[in-house]
N, CA, C and O atoms as a Tinker XYZ file with bonds, in Angstrom:
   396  protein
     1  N    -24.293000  -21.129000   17.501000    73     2
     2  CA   -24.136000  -20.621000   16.154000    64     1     3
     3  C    -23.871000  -19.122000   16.219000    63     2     4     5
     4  O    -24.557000  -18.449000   16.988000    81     3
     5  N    -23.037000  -18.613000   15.559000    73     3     6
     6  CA   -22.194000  -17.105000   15.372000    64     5     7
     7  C    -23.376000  -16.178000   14.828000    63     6     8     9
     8  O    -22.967000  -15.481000   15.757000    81     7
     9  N    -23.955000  -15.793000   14.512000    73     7    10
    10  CA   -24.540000  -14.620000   13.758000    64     9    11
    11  C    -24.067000  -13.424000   13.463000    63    10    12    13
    12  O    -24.687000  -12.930000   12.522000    81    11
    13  N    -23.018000  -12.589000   13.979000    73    11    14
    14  CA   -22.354000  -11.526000   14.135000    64    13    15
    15  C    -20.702000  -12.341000   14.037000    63    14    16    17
    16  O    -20.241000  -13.397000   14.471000    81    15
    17  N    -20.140000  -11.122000   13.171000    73    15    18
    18  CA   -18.302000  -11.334000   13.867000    64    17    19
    19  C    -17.862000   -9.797000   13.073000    63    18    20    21
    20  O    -18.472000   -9.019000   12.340000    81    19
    21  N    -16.593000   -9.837000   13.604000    73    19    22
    22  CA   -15.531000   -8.263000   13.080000    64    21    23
    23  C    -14.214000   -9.534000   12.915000    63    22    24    25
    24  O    -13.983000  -10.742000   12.968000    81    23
    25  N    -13.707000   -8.383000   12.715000    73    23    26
    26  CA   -12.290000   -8.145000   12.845000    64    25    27
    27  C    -11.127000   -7.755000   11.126000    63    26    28    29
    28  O    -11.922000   -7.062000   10.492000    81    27
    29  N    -10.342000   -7.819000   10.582000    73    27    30
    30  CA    -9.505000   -7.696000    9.363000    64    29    31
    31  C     -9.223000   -8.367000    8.869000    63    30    32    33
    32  O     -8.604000   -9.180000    9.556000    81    31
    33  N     -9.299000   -8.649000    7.771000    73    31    34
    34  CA    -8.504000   -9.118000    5.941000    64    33    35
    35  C     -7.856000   -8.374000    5.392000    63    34    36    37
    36  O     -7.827000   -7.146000    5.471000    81    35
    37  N     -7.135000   -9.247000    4.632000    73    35    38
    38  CA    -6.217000   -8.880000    3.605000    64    37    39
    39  C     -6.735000   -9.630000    2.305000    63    38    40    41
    40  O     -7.243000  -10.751000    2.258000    81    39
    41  N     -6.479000   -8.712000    1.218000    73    39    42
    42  CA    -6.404000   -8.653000   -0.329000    64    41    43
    43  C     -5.325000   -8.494000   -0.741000    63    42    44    45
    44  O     -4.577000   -7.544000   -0.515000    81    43
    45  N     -5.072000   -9.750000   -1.625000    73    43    46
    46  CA    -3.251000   -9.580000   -2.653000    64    45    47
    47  C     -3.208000   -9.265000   -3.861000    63    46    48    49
    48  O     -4.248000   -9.868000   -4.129000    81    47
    49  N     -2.906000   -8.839000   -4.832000    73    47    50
    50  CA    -2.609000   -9.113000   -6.145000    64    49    51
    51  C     -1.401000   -8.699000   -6.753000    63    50    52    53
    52  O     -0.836000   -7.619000   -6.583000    81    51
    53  N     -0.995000   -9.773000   -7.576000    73    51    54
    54  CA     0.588000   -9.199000   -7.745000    64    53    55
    55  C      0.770000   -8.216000   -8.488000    63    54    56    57
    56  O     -0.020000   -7.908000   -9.379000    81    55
    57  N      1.753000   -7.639000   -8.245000    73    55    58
    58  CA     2.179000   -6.610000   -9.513000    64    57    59
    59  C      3.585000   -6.907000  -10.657000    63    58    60    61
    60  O      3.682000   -6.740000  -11.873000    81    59
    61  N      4.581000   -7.425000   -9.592000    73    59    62
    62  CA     5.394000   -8.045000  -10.939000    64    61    63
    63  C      6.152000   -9.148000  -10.067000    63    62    64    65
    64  O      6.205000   -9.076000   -8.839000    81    63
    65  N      6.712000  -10.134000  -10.782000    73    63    66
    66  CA     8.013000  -10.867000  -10.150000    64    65    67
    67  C      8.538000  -10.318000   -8.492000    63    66    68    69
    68  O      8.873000   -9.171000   -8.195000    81    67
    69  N      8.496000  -11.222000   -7.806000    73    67    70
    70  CA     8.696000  -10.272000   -6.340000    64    69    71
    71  C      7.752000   -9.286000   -5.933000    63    70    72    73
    72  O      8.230000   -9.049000   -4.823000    81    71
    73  N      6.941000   -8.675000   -6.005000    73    71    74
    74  CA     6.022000   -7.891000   -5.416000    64    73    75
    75  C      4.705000   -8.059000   -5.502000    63    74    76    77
    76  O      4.230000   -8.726000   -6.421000    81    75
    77  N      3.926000   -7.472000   -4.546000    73    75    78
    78  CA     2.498000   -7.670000   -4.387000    64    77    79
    79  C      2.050000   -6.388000   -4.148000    63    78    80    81
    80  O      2.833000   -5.458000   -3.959000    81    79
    81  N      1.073000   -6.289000   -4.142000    73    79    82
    82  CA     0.005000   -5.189000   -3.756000    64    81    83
    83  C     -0.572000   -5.836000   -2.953000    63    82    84    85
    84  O     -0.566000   -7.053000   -3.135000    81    83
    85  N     -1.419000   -5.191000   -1.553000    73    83    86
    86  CA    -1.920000   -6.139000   -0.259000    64    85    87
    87  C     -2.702000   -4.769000   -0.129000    63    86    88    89
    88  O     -2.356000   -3.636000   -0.463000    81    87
    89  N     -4.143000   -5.341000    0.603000    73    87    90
    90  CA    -5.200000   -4.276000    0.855000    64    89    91
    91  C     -5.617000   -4.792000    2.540000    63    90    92    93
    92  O     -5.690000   -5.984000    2.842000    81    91
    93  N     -5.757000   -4.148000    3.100000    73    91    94
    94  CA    -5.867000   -4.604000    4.422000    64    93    95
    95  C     -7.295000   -3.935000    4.959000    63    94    96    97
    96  O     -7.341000   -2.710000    4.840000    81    95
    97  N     -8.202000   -4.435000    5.404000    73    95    98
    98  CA    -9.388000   -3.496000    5.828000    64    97    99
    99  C    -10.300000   -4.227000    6.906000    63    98   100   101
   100  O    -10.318000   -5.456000    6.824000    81    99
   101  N    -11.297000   -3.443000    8.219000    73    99   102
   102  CA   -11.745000   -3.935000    8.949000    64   101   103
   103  C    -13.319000   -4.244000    8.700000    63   102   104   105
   104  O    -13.989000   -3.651000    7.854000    81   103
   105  N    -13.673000   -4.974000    9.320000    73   103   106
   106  CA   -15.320000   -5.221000    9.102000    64   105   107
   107  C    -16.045000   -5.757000   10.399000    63   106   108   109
   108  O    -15.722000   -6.179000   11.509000    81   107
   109  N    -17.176000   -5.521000    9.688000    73   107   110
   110  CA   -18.054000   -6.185000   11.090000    64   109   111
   111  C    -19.603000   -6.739000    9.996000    63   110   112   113
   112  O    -20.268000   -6.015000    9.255000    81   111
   113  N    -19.770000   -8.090000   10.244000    73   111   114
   114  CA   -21.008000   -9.087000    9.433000    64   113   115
   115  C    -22.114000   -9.416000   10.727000    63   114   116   117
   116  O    -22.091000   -9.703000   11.924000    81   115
   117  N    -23.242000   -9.125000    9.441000    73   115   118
   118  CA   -24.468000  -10.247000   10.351000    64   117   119
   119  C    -24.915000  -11.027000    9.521000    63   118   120   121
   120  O    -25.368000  -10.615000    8.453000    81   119
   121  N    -24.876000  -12.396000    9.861000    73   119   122
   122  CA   -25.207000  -13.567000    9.230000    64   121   123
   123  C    -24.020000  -13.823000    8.217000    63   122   124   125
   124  O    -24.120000  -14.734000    7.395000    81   123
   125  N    -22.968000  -13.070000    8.271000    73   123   126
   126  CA   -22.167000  -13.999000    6.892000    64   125   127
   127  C    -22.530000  -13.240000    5.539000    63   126   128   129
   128  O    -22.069000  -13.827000    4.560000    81   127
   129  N    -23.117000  -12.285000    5.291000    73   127   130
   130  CA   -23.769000  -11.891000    3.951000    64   129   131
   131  C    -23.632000  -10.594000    4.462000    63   130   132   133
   132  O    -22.535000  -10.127000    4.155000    81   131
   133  N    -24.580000   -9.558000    5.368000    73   131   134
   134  CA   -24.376000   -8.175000    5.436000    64   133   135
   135  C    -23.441000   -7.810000    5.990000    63   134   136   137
   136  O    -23.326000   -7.988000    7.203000    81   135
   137  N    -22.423000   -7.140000    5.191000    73   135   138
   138  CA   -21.066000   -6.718000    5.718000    64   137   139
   139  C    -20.862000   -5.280000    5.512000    63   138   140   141
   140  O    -21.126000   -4.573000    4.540000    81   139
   141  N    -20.300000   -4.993000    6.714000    73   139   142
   142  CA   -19.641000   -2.961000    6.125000    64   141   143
   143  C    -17.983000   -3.118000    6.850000    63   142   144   145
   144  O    -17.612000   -3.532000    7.949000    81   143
   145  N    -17.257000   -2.585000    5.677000    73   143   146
   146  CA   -15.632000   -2.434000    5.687000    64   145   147
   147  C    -15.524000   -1.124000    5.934000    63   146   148   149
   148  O    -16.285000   -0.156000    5.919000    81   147
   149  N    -14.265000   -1.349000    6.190000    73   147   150
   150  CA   -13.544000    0.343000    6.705000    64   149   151
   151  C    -12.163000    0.182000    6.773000    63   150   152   153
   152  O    -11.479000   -0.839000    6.846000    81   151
   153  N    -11.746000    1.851000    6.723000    73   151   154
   154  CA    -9.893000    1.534000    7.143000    64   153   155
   155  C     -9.380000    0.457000    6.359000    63   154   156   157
   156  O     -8.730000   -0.540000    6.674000    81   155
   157  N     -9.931000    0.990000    4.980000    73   155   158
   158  CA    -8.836000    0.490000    3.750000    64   157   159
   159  C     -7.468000    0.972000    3.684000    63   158   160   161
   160  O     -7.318000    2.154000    3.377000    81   159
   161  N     -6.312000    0.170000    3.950000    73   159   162
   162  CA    -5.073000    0.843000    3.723000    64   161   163
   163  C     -4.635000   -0.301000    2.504000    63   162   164   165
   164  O     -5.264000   -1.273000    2.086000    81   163
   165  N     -3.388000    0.198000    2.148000    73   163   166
   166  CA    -2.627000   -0.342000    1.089000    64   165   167
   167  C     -1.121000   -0.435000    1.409000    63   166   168   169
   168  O     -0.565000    0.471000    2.029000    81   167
   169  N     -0.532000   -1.417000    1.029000    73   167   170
   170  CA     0.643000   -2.088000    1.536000    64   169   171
   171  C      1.184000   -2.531000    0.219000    63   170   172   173
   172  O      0.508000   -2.939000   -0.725000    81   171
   173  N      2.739000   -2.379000    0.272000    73   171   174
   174  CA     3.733000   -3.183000   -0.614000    64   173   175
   175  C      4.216000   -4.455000    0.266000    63   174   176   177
   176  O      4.441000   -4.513000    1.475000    81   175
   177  N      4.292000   -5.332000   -0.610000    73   175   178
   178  CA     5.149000   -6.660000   -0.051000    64   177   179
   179  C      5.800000   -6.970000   -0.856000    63   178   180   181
   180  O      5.341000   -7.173000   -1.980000    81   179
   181  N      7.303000   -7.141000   -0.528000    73   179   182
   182  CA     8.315000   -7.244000   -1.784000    64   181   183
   183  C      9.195000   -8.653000   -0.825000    63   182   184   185
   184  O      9.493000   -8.706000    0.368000    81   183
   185  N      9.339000   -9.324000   -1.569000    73   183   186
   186  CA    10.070000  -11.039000   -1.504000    64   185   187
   187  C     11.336000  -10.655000   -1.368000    63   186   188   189
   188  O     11.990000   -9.917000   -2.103000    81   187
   189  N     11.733000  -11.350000   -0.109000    73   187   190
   190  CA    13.260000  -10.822000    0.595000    64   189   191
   191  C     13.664000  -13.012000    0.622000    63   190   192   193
   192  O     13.030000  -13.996000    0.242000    81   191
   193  N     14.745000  -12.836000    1.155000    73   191   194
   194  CA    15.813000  -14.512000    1.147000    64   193   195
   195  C     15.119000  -14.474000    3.225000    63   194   196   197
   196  O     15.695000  -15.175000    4.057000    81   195
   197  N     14.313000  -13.868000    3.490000    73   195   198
   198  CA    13.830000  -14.190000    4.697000    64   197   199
   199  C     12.139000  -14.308000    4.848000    63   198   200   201
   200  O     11.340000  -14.606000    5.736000    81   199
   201  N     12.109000  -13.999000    3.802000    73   199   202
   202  CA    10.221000  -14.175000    3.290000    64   201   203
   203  C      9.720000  -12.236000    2.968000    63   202   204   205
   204  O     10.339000  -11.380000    2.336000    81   203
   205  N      8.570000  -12.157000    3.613000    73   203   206
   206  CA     8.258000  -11.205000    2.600000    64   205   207
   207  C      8.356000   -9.969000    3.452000    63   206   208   209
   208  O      8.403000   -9.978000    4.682000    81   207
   209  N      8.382000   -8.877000    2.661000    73   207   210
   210  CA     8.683000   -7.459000    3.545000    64   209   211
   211  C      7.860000   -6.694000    3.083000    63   210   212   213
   212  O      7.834000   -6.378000    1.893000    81   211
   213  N      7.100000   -6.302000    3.912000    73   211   214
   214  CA     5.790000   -5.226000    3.449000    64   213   215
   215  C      5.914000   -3.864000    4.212000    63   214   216   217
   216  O      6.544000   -3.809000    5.268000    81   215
   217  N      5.349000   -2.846000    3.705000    73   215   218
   218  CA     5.473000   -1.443000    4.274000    64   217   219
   219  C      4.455000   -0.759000    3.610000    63   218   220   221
   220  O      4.105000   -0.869000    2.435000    81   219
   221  N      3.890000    0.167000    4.749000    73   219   222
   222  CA     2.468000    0.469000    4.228000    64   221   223
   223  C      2.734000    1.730000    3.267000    63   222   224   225
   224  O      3.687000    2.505000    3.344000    81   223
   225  N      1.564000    1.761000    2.247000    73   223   226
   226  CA     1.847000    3.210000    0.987000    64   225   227
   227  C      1.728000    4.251000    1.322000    63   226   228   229
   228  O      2.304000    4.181000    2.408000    81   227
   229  N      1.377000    5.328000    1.224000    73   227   230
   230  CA     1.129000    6.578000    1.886000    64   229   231
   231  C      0.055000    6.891000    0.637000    63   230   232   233
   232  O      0.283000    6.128000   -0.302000    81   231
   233  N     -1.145000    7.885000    0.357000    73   231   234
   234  CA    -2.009000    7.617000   -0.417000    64   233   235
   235  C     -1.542000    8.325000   -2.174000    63   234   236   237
   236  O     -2.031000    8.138000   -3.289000    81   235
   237  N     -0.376000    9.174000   -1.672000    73   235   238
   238  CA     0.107000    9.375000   -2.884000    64   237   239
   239  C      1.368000    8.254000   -3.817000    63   238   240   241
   240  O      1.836000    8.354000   -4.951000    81   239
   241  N      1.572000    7.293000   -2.777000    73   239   242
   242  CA     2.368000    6.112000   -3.423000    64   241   243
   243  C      1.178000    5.115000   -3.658000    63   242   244   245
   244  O      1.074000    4.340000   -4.609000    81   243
   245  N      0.487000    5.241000   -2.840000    73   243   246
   246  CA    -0.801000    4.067000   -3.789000    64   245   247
   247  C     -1.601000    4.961000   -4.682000    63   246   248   249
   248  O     -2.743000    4.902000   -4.225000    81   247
   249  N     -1.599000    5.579000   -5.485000    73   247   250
   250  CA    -2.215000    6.519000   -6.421000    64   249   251
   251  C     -1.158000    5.981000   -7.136000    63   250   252   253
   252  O     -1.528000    4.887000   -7.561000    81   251
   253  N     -0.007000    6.225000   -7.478000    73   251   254
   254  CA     0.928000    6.188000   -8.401000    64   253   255
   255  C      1.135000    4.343000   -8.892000    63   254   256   257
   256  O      1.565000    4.071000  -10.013000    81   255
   257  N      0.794000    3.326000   -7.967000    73   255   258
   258  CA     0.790000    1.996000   -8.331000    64   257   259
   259  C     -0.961000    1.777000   -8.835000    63   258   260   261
   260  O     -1.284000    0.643000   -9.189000    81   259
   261  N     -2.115000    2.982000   -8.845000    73   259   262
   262  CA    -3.083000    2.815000   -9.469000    64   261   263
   263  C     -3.553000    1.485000   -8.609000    63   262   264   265
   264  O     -3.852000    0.372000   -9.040000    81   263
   265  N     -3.520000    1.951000   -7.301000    73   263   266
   266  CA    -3.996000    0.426000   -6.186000    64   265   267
   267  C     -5.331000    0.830000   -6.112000    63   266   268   269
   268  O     -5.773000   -0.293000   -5.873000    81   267
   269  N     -6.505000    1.665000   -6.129000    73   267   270
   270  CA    -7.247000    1.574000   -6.412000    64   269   271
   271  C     -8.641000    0.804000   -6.952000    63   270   272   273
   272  O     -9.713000    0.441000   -6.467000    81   271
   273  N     -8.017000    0.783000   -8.151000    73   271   274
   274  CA    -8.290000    0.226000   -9.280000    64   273   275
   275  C     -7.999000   -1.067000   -9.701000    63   274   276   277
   276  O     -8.454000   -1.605000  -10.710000    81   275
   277  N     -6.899000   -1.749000   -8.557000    73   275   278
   278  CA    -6.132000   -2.917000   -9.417000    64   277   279
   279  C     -6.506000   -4.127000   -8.091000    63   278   280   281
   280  O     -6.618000   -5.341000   -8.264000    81   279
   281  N     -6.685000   -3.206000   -6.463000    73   279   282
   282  CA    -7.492000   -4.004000   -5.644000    64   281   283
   283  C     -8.485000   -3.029000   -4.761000    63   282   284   285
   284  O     -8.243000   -2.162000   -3.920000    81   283
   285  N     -9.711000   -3.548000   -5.320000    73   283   286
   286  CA   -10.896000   -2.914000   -4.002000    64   285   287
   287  C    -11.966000   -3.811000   -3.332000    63   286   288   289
   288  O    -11.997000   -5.034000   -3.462000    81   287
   289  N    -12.468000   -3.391000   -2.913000    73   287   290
   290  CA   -13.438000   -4.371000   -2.322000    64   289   291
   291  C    -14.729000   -3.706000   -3.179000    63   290   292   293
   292  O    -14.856000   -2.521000   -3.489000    81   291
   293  N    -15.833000   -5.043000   -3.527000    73   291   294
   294  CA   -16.846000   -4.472000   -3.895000    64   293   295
   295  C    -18.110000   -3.519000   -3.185000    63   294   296   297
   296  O    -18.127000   -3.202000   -1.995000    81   295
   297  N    -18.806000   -3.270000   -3.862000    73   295   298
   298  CA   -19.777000   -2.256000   -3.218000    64   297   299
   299  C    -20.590000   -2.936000   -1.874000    63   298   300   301
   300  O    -20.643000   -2.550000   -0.707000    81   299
   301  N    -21.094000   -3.912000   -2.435000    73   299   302
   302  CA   -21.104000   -5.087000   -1.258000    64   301   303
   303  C    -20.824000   -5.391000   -0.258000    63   302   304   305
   304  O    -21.660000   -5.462000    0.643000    81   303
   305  N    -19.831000   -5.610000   -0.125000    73   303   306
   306  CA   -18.898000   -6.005000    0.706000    64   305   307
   307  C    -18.308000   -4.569000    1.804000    63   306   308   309
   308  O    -17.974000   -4.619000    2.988000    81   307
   309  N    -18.349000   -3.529000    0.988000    73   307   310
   310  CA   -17.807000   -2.357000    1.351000    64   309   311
   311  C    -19.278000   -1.540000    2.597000    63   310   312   313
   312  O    -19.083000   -0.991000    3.681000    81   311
   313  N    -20.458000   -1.741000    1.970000    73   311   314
   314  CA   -21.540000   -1.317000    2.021000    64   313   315
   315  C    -23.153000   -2.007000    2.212000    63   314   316   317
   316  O    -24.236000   -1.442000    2.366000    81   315
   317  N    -22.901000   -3.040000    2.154000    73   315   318
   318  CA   -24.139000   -4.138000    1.906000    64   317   319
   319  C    -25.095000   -3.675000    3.635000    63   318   320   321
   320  O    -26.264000   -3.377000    3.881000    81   319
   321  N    -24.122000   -3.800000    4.302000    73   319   322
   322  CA   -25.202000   -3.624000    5.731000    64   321   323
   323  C    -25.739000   -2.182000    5.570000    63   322   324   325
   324  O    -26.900000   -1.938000    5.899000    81   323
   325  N    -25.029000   -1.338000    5.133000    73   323   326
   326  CA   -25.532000   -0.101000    5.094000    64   325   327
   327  C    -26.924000    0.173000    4.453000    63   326   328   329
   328  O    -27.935000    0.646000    4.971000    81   327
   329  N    -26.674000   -0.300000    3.050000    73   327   330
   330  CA   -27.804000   -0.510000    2.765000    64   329   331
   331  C    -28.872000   -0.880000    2.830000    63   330   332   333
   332  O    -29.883000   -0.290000    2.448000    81   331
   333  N    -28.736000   -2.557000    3.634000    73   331   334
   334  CA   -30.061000   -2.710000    4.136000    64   333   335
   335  C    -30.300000   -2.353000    5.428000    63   334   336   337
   336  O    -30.961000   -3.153000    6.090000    81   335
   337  N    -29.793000   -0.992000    6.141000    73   335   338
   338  CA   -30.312000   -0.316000    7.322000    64   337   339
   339  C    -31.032000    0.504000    6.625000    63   338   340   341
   340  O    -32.257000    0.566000    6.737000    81   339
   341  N    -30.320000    1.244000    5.805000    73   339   342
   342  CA   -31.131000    2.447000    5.039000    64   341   343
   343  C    -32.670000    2.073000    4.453000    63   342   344   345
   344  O    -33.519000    2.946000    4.631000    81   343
   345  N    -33.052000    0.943000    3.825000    73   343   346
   346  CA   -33.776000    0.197000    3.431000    64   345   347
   347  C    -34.866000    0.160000    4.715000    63   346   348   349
   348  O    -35.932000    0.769000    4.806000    81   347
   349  N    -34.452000   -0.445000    5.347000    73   347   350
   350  CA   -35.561000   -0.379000    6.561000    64   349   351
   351  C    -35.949000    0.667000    7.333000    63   350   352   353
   352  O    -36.941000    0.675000    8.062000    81   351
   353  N    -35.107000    1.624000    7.164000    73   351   354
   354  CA   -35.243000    2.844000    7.845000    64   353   355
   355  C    -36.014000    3.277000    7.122000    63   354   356   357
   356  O    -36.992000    3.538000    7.823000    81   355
   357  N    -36.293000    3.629000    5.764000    73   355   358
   358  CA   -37.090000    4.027000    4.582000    64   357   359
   359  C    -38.487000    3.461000    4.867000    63   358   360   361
   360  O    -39.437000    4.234000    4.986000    81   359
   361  N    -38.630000    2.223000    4.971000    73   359   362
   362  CA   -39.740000    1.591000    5.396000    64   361   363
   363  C    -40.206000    1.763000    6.392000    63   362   364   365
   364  O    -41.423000    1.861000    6.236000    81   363
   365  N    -39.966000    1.851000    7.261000    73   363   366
   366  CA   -40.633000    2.434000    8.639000    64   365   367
   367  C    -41.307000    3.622000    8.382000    63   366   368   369
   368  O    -42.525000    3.668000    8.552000    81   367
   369  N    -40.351000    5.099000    7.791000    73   367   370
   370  CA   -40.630000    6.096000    7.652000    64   369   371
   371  C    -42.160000    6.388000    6.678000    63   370   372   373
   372  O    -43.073000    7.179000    6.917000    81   371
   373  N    -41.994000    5.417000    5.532000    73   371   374
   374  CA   -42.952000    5.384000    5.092000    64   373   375
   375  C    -44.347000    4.649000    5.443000    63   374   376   377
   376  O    -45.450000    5.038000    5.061000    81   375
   377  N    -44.111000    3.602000    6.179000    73   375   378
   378  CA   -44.478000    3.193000    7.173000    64   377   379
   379  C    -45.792000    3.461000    8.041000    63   378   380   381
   380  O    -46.911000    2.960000    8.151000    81   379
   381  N    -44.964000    4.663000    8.675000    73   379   382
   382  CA   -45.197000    5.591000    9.945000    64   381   383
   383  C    -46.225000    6.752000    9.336000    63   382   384   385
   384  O    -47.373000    6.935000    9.739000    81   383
   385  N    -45.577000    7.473000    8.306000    73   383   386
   386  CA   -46.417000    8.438000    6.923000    64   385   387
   387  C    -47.521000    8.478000    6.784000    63   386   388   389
   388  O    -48.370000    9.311000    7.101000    81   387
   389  N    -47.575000    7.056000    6.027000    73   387   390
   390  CA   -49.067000    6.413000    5.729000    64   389   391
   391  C    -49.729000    5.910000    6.350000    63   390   392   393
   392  O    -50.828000    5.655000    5.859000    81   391
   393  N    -49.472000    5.496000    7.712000    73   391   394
   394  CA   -50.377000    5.233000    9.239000    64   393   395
   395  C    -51.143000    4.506000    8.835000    63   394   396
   396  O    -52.007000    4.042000    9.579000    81   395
């Protein structure tokens, strides 16, 4: 049984007829539930007569398609392991304090 894995996803959402918005980002999970992402980039994919053609944004062309806002990952997902390190780290400290 796995307990740990990494590696990248992708996030789509369209923007009009022929195009997408695509979010691409890396991670690393324990158990399937605590996850921390990174190296969010943003990508166009535009529908060609050979399938699809994507090219990555630069952060002032994904500002201007408001990619942001239209695909992110949640706090969760973005942050969840973080948090519960911080969490336990807190506990110890206090922990340790109050002897």
């Amino acid at each position: 049984m796995v307990f740990f894995g990494w590696g990248s996803k992708s996030k789509t959402a369209p923007l009009d007829a022929g195009r997408a918005l695509v979010l691409r980002y890396s991670y690393f999970h324990l158990f399937w539930l605590l996850r921390v992402s990174w190296g969010l980039k943003y990508s166009l994919a535009t529908a060609t007569e050979a399938g699809w053609a994507t090219r990555q944004l630069s952060d002032e062309e994904a500002m201007q398609l408001d990619a942001p806002n239209r695909l992110t990952l949640n706090l969760w997902w973005r942050f969840g392991l973080l948090l519960w390190a911080a969490v336990t780290v807190v506990a110890i400290l206090i922990s340790n304090l109050a002897g």
